[in-house]
C-alpha positions as CSV (number, residue, x, y, z in Angstrom):
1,X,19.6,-21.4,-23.8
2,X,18.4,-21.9,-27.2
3,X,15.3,-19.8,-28.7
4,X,12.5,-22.3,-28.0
5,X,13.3,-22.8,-24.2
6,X,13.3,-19.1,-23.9
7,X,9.8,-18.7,-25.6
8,X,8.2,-21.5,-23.2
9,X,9.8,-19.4,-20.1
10,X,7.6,-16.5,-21.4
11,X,4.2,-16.6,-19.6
12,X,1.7,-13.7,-21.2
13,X,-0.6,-14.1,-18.2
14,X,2.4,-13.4,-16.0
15,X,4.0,-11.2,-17.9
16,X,0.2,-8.8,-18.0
17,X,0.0,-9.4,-14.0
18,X,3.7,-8.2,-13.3
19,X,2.9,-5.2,-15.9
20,X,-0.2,-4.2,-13.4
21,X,2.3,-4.6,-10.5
22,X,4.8,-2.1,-12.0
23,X,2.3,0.3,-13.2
24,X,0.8,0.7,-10.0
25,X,4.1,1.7,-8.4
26,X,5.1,4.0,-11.4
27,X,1.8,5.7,-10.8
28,X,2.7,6.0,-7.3
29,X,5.8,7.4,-7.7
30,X,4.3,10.0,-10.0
31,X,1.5,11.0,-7.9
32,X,4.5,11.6,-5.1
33,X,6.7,13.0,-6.9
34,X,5.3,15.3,-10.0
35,X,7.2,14.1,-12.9
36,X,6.2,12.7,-15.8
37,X,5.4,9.4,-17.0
38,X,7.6,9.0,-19.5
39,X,10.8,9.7,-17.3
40,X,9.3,7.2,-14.9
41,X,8.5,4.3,-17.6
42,X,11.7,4.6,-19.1
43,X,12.7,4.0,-15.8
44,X,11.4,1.3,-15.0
45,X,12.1,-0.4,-18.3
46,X,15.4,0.4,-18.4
47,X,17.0,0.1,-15.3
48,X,14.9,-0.2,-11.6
49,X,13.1,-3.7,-13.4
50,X,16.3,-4.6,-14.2
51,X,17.8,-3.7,-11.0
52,X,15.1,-5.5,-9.0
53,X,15.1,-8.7,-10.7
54,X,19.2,-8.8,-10.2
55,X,18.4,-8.0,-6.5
56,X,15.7,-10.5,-5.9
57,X,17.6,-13.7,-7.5
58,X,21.1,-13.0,-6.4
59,X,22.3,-16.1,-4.2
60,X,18.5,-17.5,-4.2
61,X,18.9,-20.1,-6.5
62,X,15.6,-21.9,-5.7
63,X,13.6,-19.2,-6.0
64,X,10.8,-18.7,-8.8
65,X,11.8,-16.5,-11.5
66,X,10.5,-13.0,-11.6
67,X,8.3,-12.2,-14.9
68,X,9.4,-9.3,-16.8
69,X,6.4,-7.1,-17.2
70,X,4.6,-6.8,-20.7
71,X,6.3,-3.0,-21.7
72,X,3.0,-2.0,-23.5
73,X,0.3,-3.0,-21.1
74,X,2.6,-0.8,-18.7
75,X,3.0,1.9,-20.8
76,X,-0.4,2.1,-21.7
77,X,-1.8,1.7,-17.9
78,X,0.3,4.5,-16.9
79,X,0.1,7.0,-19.7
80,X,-3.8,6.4,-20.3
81,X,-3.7,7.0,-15.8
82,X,-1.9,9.9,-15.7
83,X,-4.1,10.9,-19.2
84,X,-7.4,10.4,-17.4
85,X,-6.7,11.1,-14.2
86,X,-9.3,13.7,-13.2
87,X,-12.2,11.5,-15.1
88,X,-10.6,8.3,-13.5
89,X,-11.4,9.9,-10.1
90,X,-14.8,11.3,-11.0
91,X,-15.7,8.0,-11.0
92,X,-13.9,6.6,-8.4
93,X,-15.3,8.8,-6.1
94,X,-18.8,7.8,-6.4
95,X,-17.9,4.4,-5.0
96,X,-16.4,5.2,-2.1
97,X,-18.3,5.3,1.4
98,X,-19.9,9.2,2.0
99,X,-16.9,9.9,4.3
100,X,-13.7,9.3,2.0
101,X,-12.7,10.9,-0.7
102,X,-10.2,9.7,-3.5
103,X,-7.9,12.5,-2.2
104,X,-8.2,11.0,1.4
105,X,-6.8,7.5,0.1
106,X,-3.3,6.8,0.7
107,X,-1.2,7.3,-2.6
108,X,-0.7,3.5,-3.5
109,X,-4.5,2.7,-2.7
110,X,-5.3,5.5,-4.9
111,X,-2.8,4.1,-7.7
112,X,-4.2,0.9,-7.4
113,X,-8.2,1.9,-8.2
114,X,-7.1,4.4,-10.8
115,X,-4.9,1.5,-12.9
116,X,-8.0,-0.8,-12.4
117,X,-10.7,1.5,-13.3
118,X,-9.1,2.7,-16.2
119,X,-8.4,-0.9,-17.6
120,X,-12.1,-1.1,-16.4
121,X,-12.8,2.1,-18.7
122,X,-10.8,1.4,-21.9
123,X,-9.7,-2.0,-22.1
124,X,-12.9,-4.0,-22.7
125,X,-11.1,-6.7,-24.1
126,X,-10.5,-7.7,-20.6
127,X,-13.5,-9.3,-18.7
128,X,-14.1,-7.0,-15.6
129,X,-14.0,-9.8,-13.1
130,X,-10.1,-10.6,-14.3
131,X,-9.4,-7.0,-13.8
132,X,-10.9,-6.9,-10.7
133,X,-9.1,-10.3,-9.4
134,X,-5.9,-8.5,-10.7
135,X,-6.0,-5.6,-9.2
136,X,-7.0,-7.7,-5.7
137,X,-4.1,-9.2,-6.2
138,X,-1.9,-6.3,-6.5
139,X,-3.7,-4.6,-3.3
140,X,-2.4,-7.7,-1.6
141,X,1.2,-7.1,-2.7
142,X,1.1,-4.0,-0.6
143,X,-1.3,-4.3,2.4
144,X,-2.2,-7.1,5.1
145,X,-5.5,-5.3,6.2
146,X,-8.9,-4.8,4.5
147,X,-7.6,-3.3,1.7
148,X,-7.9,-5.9,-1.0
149,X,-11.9,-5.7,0.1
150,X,-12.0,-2.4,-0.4
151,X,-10.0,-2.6,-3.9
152,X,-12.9,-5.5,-4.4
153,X,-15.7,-3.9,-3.8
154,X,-14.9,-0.8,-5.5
155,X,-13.8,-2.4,-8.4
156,X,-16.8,-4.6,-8.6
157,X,-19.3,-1.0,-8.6
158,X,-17.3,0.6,-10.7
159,X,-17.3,-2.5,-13.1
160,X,-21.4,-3.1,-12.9
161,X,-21.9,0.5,-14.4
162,X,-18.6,0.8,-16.7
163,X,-19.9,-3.2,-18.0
164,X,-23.2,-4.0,-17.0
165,X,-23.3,-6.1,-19.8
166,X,-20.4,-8.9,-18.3
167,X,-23.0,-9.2,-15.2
């Protein structure tokens, strides 16, 4: 393959949506296990992406390729996460129903509204309703049941006081 087919393969839309993906299951996998981000970035970079791609196409020829995620929207979702973590759930919290707290979500739920909110929080160069369709979208990789509403509707609350001005 020569230079120029490679660069058309490359899909910066896809490659942001696949970084969002993996971030949210880094940040998992650090909120399970205690270790640090970097260990689990260089991870994922290095080898488990890697790994997973091989996995995914071998003997499945006429399957779409996977898109390699975009390494510094990744490491910047899960570094600025893991750095904000305590503020990222102060303001989580207040968007949730009076009878859950972010503690009481289950771990990947909890990943997913923390990478959202803090792309919400830092990353304004993003309009709010294509983080929030994002981060829908990734709630969908993992659950079948009213999840991706709740991930919606959180998102959206969050998003009308963190940018008022996009609504």
């Amino acid at each position: 393959m020569n230079a120029a087919t490679e660069e058309e393969k490359t899909n910066p839309e896809i490659d942001r949506s696949s970084a969002r993906l993996v971030a949210v299951q880094a940040l998992y996998e650090i909120d399970m296990t205690g270790i640090d981000a970097d260990p689990v970035l260089d991870e994922f970079l290095r080898q488990r992406w890697k790994s997973a791609l091989a996995m995914a196409t071998e003997g499945e020829e006429d399957l779409p390729e996977m898109a390699a995620p975009d390494g510094v929207l990744l490491a910047e979702l899960v570094r600025g996460v893991t750095e904000k973590c305590s503020e990222l759930d102060g303001i989580i919290g207040p968007s949730l129903s009076d009878d859950w707290s972010v503690e009481r979500l289950e771990v990947i739920l909890r990943a997913i509204l923390r990478a959202g909110t803090f792309e919400l929080l830092a990353m304004g160069e993003v309009p709010a309703r294509v983080v929030i369709n994002e981060y829908v979208n990734v709630a969908k990789a993992f659950f079948d049941d009213n999840k991706p509403a709740l991930v919606n509707g959180v998102l959206d609350k969050i998003a009308r006081v963190l940018r008022a001005m996009e609504f």
